[in-house]
C-alpha positions as CSV (number, residue, x, y, z in Angstrom):
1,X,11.5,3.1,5.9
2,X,9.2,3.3,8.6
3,X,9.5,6.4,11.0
4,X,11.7,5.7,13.8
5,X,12.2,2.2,12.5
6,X,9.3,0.6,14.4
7,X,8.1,-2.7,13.1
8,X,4.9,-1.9,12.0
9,X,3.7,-4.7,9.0
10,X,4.5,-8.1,10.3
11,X,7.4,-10.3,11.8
12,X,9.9,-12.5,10.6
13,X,9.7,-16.0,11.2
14,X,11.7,-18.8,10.0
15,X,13.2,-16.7,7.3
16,X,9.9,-15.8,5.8
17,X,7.9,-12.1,5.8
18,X,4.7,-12.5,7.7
19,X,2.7,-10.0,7.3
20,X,0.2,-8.6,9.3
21,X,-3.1,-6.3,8.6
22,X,-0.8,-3.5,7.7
23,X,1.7,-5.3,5.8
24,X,-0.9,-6.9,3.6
25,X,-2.2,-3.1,3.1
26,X,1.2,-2.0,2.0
27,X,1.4,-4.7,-0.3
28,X,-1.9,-4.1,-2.0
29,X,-1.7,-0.6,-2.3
30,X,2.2,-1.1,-3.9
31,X,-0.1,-2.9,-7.4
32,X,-2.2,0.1,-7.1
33,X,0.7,1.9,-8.7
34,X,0.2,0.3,-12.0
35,X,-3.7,1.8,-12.1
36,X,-3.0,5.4,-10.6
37,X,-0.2,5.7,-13.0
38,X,-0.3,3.5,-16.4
39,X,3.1,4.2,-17.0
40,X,4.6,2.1,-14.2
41,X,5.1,-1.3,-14.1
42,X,5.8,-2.9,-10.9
43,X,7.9,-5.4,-10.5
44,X,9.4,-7.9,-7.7
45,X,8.8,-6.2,-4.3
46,X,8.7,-7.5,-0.1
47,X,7.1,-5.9,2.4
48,X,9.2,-6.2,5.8
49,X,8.9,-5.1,9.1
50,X,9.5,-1.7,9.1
51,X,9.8,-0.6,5.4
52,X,9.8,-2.5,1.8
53,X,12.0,-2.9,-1.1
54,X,10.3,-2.9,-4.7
55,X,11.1,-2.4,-8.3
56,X,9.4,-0.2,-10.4
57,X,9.8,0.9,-13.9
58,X,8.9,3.7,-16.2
59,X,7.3,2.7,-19.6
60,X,5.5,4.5,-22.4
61,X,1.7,3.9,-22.6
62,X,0.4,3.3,-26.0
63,X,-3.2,2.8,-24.7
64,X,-4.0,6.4,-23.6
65,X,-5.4,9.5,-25.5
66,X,-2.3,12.1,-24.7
67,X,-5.3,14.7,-24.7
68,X,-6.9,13.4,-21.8
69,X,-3.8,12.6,-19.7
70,X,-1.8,14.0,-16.6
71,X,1.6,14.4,-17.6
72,X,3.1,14.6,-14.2
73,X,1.0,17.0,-12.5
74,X,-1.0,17.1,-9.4
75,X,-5.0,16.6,-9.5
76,X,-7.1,19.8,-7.7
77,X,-10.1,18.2,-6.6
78,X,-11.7,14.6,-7.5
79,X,-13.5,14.6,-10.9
80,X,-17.0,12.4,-8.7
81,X,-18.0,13.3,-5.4
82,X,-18.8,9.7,-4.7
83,X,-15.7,8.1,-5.1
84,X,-14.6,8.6,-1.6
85,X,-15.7,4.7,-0.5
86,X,-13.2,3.5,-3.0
87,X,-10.3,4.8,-1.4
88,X,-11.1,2.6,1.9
89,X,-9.1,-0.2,0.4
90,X,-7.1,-0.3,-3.0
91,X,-9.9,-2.9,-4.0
92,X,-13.6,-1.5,-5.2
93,X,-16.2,-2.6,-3.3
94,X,-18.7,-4.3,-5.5
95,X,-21.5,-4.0,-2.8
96,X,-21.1,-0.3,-2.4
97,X,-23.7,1.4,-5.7
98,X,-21.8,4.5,-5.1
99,X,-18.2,3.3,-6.1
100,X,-17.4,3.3,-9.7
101,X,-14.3,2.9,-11.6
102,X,-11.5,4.4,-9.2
103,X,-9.2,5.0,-12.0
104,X,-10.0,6.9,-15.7
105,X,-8.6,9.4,-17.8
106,X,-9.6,12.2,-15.0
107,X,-7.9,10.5,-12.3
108,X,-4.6,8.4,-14.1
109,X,-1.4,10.2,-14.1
110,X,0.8,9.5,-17.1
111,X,4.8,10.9,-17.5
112,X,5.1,11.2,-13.7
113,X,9.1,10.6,-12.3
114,X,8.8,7.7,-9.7
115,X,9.3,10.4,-6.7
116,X,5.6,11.1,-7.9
117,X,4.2,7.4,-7.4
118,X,6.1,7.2,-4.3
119,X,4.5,10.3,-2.7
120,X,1.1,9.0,-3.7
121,X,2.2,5.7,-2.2
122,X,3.1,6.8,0.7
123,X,0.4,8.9,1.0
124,X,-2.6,6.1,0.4
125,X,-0.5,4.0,2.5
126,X,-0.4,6.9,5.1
127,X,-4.1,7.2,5.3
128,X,-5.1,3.4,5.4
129,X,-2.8,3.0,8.1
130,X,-4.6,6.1,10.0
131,X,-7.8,4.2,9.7
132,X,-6.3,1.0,10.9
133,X,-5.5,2.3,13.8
134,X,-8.9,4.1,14.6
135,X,-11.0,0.8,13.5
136,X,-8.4,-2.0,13.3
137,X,-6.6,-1.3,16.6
138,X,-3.1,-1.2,14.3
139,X,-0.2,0.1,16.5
140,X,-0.1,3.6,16.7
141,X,3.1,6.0,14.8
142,X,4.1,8.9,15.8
143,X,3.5,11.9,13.6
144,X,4.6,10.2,10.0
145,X,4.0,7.0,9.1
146,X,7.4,6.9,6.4
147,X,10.6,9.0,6.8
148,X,10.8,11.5,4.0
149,X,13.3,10.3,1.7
150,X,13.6,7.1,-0.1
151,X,16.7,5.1,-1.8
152,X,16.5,4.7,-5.7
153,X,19.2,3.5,-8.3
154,X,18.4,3.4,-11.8
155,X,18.6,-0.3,-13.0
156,X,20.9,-0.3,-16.2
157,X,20.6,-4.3,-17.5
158,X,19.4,-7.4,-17.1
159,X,21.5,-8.6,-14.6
160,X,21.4,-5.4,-12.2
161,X,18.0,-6.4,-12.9
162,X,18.1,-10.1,-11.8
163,X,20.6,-9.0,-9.0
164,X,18.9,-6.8,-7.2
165,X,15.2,-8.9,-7.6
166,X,16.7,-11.9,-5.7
167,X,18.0,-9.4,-3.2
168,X,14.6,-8.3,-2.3
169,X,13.5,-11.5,-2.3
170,X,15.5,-13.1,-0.2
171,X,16.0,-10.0,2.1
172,X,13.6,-11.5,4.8
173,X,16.3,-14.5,5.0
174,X,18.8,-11.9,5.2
175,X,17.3,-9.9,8.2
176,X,16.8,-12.9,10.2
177,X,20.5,-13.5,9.8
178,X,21.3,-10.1,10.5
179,X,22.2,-8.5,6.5
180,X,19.0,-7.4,6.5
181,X,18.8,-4.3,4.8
182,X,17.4,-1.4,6.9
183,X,17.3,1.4,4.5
């Protein structure tokens, strides 16, 4: 959820999401998940006007050497200097010589709970939104971009599973109506 609910990543119209610049962020930084840590797989997810809904599960990674990984902890510093112009967008710029492969063995996080993806969301979410606004003339937040908590539930079976995927997406239907889901 966005702080102080304000409707910062598109509009409903006609029962469909329309996003804008930020929205379209958020959603491309969400898939991002999958590359920072290899152990996530994300699934069915809508971005609305003031915060999203997603699905995300933990898996076990065969392809990664378990010397070489980050089992849940934080990174102190960035293993090349020059990967600062990848982080502009979640997308590498192939025109920029100085921006490699964002994500190795140095940089992947493996065996992290989902409260760690969802801090590194929110924080690469959080700083492409800051730079919106300075170059993009996005609409301006006060002081956090999300509120600090999240709601989770652990998906037991395959129809939890189906239930709560056509619940996010048909939740911008629901909005419009007024059932939109605000948390």
């Amino acid at each position: 959820m966005v702080q102080k609910r304000l409707n910062l990543f598109g509009e409903i119209q006609n029962g469909q999401m329309i996003l804008n610049h930020a929205g379209e962020m958020v959603h491309e930084w969400y898939y991002e998940i999958e590359n920072k840590f290899p152990d996530k797989r994300c699934h069915a997810m809508v971005v609305m006007p003031n915060h999203f809904h997603c699905i995300i599960e933990n898996t076990t990674c065969d392809a990664h050497d378990e010397r070489d990984a980050h089992e849940g902890t934080f990174l102190r510093g960035r293993p090349d200097a020059n990967v600062d112009s990848c982080f502009e967008t979640p997308n590498n710029n192939p025109n920029d010589p100085h921006c490699g492969e964002k994500y190795n063995k140095q940089n992947q996080i493996y065996n992290a709970g989902i409260e760690r993806a969802m801090d590194w969301f929110k924080t690469m979410t959080t700083n492409a939104y800051i730079r919106g606004v300075k170059t993009g003339n996005w609409r301006r937040f006060d002081r956090k971009l999300w509120q600090r908590s999240y709601h989770d539930r652990i998906i037991r079976n395959e129809k939890a599973y189906q239930n709560i995927s056509n619940y996010i997406m048909n939740n911008p239907a629901s909005w419009q109506k007024g059932g939109g889901d605000y948390s």
